[in-house]
N, CA, C and O of each residue as an XYZ file, in Angstrom:
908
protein
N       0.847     -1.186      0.000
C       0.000      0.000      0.000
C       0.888      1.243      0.000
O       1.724      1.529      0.857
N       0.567      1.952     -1.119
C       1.688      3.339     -1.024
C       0.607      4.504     -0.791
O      -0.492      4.511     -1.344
N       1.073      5.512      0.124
C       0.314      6.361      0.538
C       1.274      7.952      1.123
O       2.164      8.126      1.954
N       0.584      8.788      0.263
C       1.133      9.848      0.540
C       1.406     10.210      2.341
O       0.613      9.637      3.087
N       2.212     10.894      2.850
C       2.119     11.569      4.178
C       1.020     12.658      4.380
O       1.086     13.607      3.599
N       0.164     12.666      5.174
C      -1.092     13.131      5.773
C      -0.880     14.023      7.074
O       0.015     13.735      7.868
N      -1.755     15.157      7.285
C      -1.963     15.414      8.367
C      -3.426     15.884      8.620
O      -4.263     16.353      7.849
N      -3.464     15.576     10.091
C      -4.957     16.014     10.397
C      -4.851     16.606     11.357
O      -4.084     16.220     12.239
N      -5.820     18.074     11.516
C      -5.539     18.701     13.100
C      -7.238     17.995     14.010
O      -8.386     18.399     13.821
N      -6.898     17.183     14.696
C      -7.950     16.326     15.400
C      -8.565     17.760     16.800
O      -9.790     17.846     16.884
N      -8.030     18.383     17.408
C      -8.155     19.514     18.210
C      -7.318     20.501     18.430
O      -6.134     20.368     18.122
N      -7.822     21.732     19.036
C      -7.226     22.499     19.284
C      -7.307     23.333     20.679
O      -8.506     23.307     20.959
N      -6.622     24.061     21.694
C      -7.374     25.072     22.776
C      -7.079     26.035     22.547
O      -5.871     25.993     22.315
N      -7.479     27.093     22.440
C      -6.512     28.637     22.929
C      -7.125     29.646     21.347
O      -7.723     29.325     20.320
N      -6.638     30.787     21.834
C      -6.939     31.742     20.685
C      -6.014     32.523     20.762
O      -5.026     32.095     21.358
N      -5.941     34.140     20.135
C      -5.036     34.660     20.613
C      -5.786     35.365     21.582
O      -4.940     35.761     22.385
N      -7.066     35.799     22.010
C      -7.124     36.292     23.432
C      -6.642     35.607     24.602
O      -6.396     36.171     25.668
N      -6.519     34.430     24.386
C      -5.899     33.403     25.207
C      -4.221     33.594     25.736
O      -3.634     33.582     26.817
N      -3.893     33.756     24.441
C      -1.972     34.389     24.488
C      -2.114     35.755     25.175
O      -1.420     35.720     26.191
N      -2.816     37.125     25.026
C      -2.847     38.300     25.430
C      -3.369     37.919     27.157
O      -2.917     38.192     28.269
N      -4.367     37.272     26.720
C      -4.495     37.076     28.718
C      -3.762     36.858     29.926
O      -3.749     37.301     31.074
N      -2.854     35.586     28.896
C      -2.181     34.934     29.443
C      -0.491     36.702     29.945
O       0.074     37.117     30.958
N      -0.483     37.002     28.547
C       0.878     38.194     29.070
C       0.015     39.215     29.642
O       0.638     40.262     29.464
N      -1.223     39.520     30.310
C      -1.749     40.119     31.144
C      -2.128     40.116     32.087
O      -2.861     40.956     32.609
N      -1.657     39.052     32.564
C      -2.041     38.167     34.257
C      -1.326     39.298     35.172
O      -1.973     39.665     36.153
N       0.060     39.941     34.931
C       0.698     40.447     35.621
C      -0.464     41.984     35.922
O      -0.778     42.232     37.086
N      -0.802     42.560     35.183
C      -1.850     43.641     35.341
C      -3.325     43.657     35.378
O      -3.716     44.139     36.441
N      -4.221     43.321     34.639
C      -5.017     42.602     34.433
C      -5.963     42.089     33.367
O      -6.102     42.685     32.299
N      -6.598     40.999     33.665
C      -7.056     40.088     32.632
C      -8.171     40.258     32.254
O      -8.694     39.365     31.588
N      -9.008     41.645     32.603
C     -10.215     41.911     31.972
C     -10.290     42.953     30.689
O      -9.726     44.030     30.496
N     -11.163     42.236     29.941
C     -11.235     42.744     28.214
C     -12.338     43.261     27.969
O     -13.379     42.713     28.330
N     -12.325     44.269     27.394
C     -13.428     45.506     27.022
C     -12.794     45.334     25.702
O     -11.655     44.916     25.499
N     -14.175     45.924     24.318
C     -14.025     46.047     23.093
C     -12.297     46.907     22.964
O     -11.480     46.461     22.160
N     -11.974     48.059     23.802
C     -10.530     48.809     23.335
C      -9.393     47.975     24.084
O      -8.206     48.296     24.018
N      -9.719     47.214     24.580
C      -8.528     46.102     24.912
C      -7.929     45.412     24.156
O      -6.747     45.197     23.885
N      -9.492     44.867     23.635
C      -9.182     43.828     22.397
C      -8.622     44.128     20.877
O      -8.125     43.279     20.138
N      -8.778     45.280     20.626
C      -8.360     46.513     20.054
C      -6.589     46.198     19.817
O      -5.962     45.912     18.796
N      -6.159     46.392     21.213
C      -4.691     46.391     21.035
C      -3.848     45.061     21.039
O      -2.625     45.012     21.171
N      -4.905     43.723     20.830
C      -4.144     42.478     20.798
C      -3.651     42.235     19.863
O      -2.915     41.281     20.113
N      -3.543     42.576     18.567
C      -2.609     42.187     17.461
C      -1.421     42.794     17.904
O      -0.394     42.123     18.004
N      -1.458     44.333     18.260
C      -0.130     44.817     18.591
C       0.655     44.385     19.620
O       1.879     44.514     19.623
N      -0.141     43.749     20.715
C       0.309     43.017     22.159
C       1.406     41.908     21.964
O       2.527     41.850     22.469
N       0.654     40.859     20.911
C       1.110     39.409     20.660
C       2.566     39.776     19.659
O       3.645     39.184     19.618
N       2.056     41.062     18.865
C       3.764     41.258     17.803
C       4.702     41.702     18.537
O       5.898     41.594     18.267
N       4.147     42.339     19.715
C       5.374     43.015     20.757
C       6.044     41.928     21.538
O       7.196     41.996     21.967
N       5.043     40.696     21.719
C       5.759     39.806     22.518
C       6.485     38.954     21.990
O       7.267     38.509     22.830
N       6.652     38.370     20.713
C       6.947     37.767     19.548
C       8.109     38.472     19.221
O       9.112     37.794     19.001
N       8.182     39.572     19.148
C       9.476     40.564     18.467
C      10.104     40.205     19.618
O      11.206     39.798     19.251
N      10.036     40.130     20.728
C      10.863     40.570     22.001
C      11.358     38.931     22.225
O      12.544     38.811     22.530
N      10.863     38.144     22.148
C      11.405     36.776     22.343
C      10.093     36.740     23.266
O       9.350     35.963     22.666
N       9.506     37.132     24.284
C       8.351     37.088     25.457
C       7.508     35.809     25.562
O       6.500     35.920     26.260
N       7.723     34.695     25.032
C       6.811     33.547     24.061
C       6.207     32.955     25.433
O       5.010     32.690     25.329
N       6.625     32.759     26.370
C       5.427     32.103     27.601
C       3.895     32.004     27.156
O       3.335     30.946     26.871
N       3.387     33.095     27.141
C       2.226     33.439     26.880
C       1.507     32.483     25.682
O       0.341     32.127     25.510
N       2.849     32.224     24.888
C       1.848     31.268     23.904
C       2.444     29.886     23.752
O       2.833     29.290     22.748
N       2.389     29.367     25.672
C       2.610     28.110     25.815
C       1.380     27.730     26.020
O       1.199     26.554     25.704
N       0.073     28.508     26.602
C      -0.921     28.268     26.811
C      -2.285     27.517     25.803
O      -3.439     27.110     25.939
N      -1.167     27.689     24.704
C      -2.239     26.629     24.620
C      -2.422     25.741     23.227
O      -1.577     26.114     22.413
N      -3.115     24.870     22.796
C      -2.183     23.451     22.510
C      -3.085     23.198     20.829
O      -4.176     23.671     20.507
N      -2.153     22.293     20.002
C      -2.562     22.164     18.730
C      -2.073     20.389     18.431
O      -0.965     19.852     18.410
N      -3.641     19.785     18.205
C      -3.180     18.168     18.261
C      -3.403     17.693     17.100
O      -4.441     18.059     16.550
N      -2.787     17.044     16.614
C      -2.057     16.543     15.126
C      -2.261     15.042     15.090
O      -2.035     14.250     16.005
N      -2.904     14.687     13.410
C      -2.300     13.202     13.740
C      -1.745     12.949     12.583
O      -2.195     13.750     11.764
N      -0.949     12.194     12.082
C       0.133     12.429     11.116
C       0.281     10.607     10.435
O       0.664      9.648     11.104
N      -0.063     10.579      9.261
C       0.613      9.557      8.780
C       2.046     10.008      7.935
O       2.097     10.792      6.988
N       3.011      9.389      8.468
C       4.372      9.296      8.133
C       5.291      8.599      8.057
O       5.627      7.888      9.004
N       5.883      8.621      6.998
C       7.648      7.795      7.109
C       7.981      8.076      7.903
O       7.782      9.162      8.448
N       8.950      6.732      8.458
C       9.341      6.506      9.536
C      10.770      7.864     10.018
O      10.950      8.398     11.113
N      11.720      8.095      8.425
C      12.143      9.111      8.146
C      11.837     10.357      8.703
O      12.569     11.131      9.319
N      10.584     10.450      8.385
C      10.197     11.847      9.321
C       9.705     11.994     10.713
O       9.757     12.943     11.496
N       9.247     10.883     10.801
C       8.921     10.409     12.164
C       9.898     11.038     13.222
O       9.597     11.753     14.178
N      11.379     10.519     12.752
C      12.618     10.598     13.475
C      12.689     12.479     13.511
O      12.999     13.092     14.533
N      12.450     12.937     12.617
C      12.707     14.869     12.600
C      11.726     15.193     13.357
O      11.929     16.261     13.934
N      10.386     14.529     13.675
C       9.251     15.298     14.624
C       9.828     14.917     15.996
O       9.411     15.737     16.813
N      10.600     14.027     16.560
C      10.799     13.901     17.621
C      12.481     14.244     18.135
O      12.825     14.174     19.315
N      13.464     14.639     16.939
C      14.451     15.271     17.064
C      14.168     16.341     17.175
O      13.426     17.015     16.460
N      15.206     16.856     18.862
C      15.635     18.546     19.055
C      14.094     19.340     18.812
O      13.863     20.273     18.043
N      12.999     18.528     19.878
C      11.805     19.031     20.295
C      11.918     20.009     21.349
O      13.072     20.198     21.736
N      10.903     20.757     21.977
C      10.597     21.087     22.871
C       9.369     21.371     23.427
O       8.841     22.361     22.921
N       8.805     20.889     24.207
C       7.535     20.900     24.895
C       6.448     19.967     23.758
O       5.234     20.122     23.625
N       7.159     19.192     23.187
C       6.046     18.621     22.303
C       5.965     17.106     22.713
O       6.969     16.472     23.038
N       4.261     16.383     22.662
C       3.989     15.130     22.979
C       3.910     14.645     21.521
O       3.375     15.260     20.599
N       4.617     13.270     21.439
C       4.248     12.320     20.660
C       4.538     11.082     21.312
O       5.447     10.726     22.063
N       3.069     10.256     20.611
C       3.099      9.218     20.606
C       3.384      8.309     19.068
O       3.319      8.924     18.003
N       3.643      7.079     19.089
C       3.111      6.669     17.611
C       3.352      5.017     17.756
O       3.922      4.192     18.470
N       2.535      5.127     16.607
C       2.187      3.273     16.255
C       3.003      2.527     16.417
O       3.846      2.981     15.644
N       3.665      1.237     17.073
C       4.275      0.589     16.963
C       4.563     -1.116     17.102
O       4.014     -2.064     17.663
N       5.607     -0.924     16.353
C       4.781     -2.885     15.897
C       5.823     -3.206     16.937
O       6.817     -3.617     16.337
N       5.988     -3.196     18.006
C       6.116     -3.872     19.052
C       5.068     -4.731     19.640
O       5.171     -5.922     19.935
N       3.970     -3.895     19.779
C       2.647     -4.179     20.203
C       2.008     -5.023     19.421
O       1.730     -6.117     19.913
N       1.527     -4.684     17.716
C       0.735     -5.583     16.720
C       1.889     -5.751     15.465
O       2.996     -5.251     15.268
N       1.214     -6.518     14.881
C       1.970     -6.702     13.337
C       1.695     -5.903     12.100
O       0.679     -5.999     11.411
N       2.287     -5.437     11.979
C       1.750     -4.171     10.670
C       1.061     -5.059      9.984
O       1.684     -6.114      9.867
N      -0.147     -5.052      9.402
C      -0.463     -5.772      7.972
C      -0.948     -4.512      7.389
O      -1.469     -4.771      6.304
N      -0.995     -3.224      7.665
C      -1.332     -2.490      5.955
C      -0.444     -2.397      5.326
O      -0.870     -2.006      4.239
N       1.210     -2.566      5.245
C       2.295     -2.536      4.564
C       2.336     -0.961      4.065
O       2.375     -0.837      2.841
N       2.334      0.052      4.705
C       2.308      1.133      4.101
C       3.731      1.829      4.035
O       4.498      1.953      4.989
N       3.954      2.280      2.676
C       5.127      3.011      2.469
C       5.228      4.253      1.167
O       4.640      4.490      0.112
N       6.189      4.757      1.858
C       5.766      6.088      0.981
C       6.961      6.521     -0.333
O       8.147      6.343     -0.058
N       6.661      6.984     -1.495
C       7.412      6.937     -2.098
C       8.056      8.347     -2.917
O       7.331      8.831     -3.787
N       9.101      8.859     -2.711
C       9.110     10.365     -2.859
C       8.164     10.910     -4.495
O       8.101      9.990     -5.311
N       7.726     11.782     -4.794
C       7.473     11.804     -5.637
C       8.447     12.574     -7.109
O       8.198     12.695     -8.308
N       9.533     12.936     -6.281
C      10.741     13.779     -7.292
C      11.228     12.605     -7.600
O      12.380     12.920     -7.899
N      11.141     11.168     -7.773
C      11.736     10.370     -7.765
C      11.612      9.754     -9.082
O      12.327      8.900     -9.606
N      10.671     10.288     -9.476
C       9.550      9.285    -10.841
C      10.590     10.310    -11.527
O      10.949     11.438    -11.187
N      10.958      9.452    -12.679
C      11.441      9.262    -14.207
C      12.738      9.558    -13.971
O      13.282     10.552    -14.451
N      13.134      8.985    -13.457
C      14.450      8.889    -12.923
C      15.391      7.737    -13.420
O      15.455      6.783    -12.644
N      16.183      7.643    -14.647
C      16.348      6.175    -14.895
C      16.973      5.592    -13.581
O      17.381      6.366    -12.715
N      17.043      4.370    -13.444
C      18.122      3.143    -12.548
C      19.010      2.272    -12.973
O      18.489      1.225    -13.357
N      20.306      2.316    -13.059
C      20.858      2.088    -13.568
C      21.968      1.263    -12.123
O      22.671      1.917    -11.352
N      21.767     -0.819    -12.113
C      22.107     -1.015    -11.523
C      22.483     -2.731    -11.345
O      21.832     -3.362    -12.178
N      23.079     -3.350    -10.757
C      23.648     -4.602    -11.241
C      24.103     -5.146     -9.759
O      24.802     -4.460     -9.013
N      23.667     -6.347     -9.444
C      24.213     -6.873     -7.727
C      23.919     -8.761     -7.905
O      23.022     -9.593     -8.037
N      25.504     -8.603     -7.783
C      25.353    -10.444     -7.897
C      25.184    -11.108     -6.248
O      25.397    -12.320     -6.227
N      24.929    -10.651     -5.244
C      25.447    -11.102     -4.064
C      24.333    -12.094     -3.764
O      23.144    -11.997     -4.070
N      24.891    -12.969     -3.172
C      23.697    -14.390     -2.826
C      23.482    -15.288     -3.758
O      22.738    -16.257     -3.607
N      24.431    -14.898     -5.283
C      24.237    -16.063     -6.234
C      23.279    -15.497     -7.050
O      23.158    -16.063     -8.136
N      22.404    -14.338     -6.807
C      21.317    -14.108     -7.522
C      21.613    -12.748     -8.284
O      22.107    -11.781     -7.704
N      21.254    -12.750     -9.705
C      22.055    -11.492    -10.269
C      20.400    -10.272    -10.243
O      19.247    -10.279    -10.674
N      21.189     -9.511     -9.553
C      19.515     -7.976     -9.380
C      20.041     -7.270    -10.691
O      21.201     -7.071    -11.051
N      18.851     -6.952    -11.294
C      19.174     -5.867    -12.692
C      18.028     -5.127    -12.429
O      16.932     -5.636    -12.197
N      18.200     -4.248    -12.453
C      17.378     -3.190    -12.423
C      17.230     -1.877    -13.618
O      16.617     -0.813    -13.531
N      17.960     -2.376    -14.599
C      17.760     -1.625    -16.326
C      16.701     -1.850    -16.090
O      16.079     -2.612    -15.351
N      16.375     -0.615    -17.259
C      14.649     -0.688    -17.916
C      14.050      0.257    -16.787
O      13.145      1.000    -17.165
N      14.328      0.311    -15.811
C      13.133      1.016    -14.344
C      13.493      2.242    -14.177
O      14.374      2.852    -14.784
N      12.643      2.694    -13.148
C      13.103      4.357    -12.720
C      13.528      3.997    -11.123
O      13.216      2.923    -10.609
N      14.248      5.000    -10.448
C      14.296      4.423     -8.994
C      12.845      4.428     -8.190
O      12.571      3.666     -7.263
N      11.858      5.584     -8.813
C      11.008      5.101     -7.815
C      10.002      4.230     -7.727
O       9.087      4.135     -6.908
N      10.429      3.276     -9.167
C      10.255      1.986     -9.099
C      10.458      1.099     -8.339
O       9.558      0.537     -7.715
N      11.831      0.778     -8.247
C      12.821      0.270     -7.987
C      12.149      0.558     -6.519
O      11.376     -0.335     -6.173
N      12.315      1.744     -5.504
C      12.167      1.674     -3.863
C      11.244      0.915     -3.987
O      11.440     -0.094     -3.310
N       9.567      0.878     -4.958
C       8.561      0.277     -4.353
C       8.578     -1.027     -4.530
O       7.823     -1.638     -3.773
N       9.336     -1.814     -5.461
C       9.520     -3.495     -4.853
C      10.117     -3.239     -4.328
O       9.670     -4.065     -3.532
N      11.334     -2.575     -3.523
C      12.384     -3.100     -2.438
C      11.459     -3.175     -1.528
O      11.353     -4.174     -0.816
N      10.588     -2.031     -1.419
C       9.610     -2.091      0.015
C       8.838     -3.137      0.136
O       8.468     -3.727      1.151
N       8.563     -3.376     -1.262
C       7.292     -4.552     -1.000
C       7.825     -5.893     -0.890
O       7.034     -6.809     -0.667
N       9.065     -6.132     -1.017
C      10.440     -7.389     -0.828
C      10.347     -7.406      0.524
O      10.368     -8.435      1.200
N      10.211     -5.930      1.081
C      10.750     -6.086      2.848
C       9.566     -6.506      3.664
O       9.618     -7.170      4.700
N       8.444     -6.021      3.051
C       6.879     -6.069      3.775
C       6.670     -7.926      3.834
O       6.051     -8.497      4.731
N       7.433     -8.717      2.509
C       7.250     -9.609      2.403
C       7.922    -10.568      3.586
O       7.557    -11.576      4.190
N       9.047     -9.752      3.592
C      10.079    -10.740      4.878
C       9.577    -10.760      6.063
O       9.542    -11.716      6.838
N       8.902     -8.952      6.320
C       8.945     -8.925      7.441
C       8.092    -10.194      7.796
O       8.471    -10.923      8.712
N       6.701    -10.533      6.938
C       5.577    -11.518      7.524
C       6.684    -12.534      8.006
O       7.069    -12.820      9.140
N       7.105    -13.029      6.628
C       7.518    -14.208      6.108
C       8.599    -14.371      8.156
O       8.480    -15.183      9.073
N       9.218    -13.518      8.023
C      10.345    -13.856      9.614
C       9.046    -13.363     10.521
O       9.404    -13.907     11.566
N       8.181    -12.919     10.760
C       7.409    -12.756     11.808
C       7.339    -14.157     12.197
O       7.932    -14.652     13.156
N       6.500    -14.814     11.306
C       5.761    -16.494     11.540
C       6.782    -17.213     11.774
O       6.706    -17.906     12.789
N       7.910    -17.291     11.044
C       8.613    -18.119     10.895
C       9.420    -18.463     12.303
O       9.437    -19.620     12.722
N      10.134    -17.312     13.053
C      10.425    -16.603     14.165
C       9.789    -17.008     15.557
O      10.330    -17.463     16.564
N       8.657    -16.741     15.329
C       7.836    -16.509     16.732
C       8.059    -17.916     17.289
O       8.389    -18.014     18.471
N       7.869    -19.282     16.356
C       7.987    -20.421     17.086
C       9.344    -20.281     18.135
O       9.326    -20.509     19.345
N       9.907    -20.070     17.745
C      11.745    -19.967     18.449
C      12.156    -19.117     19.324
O      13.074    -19.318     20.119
N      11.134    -17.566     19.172
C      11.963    -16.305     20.229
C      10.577    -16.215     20.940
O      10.613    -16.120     22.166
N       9.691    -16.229     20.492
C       8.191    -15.779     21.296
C       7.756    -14.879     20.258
O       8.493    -14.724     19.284
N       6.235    -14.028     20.363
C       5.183    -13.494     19.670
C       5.766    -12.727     20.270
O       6.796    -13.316     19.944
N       6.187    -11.795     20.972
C       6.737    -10.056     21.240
C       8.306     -9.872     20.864
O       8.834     -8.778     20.666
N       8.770    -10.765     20.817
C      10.191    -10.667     20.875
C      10.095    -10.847     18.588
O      10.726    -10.252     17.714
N       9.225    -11.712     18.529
C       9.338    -11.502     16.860
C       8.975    -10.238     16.294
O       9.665     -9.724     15.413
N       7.726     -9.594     16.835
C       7.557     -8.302     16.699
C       7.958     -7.755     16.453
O       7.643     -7.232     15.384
N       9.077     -7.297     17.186
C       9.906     -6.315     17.573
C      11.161     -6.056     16.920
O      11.701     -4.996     16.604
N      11.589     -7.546     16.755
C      12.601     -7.626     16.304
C      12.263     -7.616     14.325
O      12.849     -6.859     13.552
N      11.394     -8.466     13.986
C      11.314     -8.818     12.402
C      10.861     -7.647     11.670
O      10.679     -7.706     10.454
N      10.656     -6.510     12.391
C      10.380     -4.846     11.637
C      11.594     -4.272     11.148
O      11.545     -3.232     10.491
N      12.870     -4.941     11.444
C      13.929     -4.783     10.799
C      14.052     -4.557      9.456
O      14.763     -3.711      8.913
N      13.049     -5.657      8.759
C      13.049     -5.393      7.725
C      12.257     -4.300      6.286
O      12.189     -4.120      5.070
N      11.744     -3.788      7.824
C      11.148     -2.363      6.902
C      12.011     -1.509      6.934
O      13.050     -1.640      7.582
N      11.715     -0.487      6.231
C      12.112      0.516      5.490
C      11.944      1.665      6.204
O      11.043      1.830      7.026
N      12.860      2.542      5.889
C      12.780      4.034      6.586
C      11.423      4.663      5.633
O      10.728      5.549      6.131
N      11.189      4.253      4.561
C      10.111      4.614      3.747
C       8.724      4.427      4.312
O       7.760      5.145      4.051
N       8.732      3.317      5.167
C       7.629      2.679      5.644
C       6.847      3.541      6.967
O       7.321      3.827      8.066
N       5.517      3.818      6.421
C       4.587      4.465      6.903
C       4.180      4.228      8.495
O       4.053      3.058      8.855
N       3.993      5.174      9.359
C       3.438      4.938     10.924
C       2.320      6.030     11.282
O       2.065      6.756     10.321
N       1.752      6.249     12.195
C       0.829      7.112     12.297
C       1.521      7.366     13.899
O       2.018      6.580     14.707
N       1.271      8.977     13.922
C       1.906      9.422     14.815
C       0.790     10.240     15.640
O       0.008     10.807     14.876
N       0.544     10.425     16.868
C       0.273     11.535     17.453
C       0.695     13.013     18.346
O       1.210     13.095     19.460
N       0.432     13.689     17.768
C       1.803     15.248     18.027
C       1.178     16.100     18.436
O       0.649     16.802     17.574
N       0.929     16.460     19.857
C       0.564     17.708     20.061
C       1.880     18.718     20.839
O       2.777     18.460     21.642
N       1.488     19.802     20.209
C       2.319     21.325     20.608
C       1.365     22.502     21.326
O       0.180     22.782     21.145
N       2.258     23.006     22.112
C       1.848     24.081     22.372
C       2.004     25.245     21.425
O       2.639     24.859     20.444
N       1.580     26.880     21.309
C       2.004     27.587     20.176
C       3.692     28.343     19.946
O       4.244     29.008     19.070
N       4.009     27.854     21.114
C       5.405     28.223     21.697
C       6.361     26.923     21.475
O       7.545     27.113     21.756
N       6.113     26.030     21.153
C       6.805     24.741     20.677
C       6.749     24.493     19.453
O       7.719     23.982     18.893
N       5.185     24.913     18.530
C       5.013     24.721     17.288
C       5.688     25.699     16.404
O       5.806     25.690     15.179
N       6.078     26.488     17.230
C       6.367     28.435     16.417
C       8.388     27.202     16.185
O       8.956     27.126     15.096
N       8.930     26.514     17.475
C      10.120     26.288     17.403
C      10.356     25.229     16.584
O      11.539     25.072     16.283
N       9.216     24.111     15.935
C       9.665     23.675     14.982
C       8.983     23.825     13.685
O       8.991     22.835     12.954
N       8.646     24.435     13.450
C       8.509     25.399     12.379
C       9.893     26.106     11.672
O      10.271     26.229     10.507
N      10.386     26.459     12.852
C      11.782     27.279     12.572
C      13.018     26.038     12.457
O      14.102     26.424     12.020
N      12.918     24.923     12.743
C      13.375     23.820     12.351
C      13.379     23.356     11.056
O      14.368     23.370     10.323
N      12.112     22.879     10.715
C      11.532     22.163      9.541
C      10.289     22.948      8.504
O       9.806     22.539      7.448
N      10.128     23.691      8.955
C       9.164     24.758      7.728
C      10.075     25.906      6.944
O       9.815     27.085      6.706
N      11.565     24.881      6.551
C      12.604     26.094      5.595
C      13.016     25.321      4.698
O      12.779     24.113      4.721
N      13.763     25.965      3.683
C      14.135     25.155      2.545
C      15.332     24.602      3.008
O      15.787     23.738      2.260
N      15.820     24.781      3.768
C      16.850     23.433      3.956
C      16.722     22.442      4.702
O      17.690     21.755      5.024
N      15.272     22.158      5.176
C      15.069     21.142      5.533
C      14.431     19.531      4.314
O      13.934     19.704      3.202
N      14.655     18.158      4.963
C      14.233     17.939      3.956
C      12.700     17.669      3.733
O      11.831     17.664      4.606
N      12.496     17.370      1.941
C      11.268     17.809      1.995
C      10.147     17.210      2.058
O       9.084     17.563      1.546
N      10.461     15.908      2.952
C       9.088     15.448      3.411
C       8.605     15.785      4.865
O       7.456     15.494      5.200
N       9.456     16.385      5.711
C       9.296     16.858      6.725
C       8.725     18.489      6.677
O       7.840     18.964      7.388
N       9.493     19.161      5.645
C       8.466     20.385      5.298
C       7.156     20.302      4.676
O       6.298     21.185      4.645
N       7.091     18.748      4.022
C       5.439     18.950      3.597
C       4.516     18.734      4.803
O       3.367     19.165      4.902
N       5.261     17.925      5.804
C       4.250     17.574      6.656
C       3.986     19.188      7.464
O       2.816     19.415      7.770
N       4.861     20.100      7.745
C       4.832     21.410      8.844
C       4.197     22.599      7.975
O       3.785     23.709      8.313
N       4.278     21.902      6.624
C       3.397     22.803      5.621
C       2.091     22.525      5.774
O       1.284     23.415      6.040
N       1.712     21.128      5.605
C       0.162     20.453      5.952
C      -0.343     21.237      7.348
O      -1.431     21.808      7.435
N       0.499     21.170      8.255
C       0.409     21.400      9.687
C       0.063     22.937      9.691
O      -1.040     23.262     10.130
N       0.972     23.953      9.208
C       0.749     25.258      9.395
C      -0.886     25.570      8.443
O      -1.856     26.270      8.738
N      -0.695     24.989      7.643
C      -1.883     25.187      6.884
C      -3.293     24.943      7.468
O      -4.183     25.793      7.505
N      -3.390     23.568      7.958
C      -4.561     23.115      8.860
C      -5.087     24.012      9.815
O      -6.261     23.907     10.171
N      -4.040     25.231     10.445
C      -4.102     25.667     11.529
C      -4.754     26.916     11.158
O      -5.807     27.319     11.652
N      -4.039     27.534     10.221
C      -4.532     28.445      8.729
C      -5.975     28.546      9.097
O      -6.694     29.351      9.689
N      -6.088     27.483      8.545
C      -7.760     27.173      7.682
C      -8.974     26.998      8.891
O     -10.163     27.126      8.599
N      -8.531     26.703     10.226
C      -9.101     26.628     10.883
C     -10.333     27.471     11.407
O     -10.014     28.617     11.723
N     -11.928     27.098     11.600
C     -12.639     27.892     11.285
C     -12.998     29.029     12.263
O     -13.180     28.956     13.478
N     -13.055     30.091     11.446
C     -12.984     31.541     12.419
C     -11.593     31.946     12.624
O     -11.392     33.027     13.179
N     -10.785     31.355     12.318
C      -9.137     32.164     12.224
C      -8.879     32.256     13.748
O      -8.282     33.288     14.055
N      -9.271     31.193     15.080
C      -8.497     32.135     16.230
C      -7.035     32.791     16.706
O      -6.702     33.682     17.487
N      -6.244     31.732     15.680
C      -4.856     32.135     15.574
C      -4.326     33.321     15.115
O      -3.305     33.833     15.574
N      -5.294     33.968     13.820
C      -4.838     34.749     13.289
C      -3.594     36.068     13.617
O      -2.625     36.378     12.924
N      -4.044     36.629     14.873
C      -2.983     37.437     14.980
C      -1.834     36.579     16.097
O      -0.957     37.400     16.364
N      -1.621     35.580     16.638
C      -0.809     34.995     16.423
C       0.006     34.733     14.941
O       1.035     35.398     14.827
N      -0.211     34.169     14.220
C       0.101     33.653     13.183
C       0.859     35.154     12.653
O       1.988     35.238     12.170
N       0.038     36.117     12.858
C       0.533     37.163     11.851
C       2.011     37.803     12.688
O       3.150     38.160     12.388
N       1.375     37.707     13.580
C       2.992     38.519     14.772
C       4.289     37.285     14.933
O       5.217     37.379     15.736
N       4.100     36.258     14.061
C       5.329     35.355     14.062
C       5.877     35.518     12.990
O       7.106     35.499     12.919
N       4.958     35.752     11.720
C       5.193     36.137     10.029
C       5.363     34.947      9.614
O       6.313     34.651      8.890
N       4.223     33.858     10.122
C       4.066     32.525      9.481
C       3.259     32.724      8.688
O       2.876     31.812      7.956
């Protein structure tokens, strides 16, 4: 099963009166129409200044189908962020899901491997051919050593171990929630061009979802970060 990387925003708390309240605790937290007035300028003043507390308050929950690849960048050099995600420790993958870049197509392959007695040719293909039987070679082992396995090590210990033979390509579903003060920091991680670019599609999906969200409560958040 090949399947693009996905995101979904499942919930959310907070607005930006929520962020302004929050940097107004020190004076006070009651809002009249000319209060509210000065919260776009409040949240850019606190944003310019580094001041970000205020928009720890409050939280944006994600659920993410992803390579395992990116998997590894949502949970590298985090801060304040929860994830959980799928893992075949617990069950046996059977959707075989893996993902396949799409800059990859028409790409010739040009390639030759005698090892094991068996000669691999891979003329004639493109590579992102080529990844999707390797993946579907590995999806095959993994069963194939799951069953085979379990008689000898046990049903958790095969698990665990026979996912070896997947692929960094190979798809997991993740759950990610941030606060707006954690999401603003990987953003600045992975929402740039030198990151790579399946991890920016996913913080692109992500910023976008948040975007689109109905009634805009983020909005002057969003605007006082210049996301």
């Amino acid at each position: 099963m090949e399947n693009t990387n996905t995101v979904e925003l499942i919930g959310y708390y907070g607005n930006d009166e929520i962020h302004a309240c929050s940097a107004w605790t020190s004076t006070s937290r009651e809002l009249d129409d000319a209060k509210r007035e000065r919260i776009p300028k409040l949240l850019k003043q606190l944003a310019d200044a580094g001041h970000h507390t205020p928009f720890e308050k409050s939280s944006l929950h994600f659920l993410i189908n992803t390579d395992v690849a990116s998997h590894i960048h949502l949970i590298k050099h985090r801060v304040g962020v929860s994830v959980n995600g799928e893992s075949a420790r617990y069950k046996e993958l059977k959707e075989d899901k893996f993902f396949i870049p799409d800059d990859w197509k028409n790409i010739p392959a040009s390639f030759i491997s005698d090892r094991f007695g068996t000669t691999i040719d891979v003329h004639g293909e493109n590579w992102d051919e080529v990844l999707r039987e390797y993946s579907e070679l590995g999806n095959e082992l993994y069963h194939a050593c799951l069953e085979q396995i379990e008689p000898a090590i046990g049903r958790k210990r095969a698990k665990e171990s026979s996912r070896y033979f997947k692929a960094y390509n190979a798809q997991m579903q993740a759950d990610v929630m941030f606060n707006w003060r954690s999401f603003y920091h990987f953003l600045g991680l992975r929402h740039k061009s030198t990151a790579q670019k399946e991890i920016y599609d996913i913080s692109d999906q992500m910023l976008n979802a948040v975007k689109n969200i109905e009634g805009n409560p983020f909005r002057h958040t969003i605007e006082a970060f210049g996301l």
